[in-house]
VMD Tcl script that draws the C-alpha trace (Angstrom):
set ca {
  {47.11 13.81 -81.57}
  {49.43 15.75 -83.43}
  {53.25 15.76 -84.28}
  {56.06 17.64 -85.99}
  {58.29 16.53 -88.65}
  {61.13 18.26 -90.72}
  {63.51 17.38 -93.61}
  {66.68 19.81 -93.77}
  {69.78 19.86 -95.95}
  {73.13 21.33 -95.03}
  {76.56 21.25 -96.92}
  {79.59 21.97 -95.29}
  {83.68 20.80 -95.45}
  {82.95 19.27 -91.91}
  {80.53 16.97 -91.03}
  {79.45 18.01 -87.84}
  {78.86 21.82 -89.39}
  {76.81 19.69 -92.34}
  {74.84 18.17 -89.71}
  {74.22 21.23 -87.84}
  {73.44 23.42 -90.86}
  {70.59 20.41 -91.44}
  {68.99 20.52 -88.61}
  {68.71 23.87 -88.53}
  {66.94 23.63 -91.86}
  {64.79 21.21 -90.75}
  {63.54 23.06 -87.64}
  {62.54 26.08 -89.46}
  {60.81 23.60 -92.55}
  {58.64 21.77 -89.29}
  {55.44 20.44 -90.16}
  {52.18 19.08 -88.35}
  {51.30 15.47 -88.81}
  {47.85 14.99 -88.01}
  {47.45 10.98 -86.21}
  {43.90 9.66 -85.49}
  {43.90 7.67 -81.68}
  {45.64 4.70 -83.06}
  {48.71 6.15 -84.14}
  {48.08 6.40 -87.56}
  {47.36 8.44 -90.30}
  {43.21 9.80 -91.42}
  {43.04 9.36 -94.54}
  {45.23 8.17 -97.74}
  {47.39 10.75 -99.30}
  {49.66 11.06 -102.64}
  {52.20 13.62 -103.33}
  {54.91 14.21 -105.84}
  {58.00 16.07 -105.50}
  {60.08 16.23 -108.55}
  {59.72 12.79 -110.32}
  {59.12 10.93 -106.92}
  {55.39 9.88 -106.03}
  {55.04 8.56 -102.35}
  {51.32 7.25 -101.37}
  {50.50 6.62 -98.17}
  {47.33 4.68 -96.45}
  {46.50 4.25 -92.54}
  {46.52 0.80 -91.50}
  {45.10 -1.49 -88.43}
  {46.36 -1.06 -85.40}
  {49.45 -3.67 -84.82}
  {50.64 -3.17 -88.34}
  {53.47 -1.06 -88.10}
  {55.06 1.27 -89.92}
  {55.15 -0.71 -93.55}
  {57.14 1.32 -95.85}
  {61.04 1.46 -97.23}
  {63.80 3.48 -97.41}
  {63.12 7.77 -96.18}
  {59.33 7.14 -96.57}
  {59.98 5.39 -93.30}
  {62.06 7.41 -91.48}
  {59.62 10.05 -91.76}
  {56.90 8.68 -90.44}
  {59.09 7.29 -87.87}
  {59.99 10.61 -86.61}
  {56.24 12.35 -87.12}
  {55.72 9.28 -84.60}
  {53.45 7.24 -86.96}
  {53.00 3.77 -85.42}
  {50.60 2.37 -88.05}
  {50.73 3.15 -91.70}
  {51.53 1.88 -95.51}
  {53.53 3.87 -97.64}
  {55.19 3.09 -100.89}
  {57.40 4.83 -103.27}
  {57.16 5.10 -106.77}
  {58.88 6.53 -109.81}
  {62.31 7.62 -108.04}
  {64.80 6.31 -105.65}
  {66.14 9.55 -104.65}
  {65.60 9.78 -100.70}
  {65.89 13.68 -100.42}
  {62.76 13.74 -102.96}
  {60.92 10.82 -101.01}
  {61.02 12.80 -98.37}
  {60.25 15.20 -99.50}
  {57.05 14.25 -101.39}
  {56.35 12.63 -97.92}
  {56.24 16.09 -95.72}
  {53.88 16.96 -99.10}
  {51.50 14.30 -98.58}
  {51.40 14.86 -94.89}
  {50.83 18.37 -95.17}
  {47.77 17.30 -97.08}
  {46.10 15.38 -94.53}
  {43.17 17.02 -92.62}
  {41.79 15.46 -88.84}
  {38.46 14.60 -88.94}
  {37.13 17.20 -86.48}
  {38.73 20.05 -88.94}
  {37.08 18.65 -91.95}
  {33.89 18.37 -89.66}
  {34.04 22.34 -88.49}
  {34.34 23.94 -92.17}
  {31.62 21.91 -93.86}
  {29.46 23.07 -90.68}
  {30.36 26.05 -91.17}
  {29.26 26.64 -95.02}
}
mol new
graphics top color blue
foreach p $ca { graphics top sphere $p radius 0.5 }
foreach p [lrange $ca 0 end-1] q [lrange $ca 1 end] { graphics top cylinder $p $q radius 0.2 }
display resetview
């Protein structure tokens, strides 16, 4: 199972035109989220984007998305059901989520990971 998640900024005098401008930018900065058959993610991943550090972990099933602030909201939106994530360093949210499309973008499936050491 695989989603798509984007972070976009937009400035503007209105804010309907900011908000539009922003999701505009976020559609073209889309990324995959790859989710094992429990809704949640492979492996654990850590990523820094300017001085924030997010880590996250997959977690049992049940658990829920465990995490604060835009760390959340992203995984929220890749559709992440089951996962830990924590930020450190900085409380910036445009750089937590940042550093979380990072650390997402890391993440390989299992069956990927399987193919290219098969293939070497």
């Amino acid at each position: 199972m695989i989603n798509n998640v984007g972070v976009g900024v937009g400035k503007a005098k209105e804010v309907s035109e900011a908000i539009t401008k922003a999701a505009m930018n976020g559609h073209r900065n889309l990324v995959t989220v790859p989710l094992t058959k429990y809704s949640t993610l492979p492996h654990r991943a850590d990523a820094d984007f300017g001085a924030a550090r997010v880590m996250l972990r997959p977690a049992c099933p049940g658990s829920g998305a465990i995490a604060g602030g835009a760390v959340r909201v992203v995984l929220e939106m890749a559709g992440v059901e089951n996962a830990l994530g924590k930020q450190l360093r900085s409380k910036n949210p445009l750089n937590n989520a940042r550093a979380t499309i990072k650390a997402t973008q890391m993440m390989r499936q299992f069956k990927d990971v399987a193919t290219n050491v098969g293939s070497q």
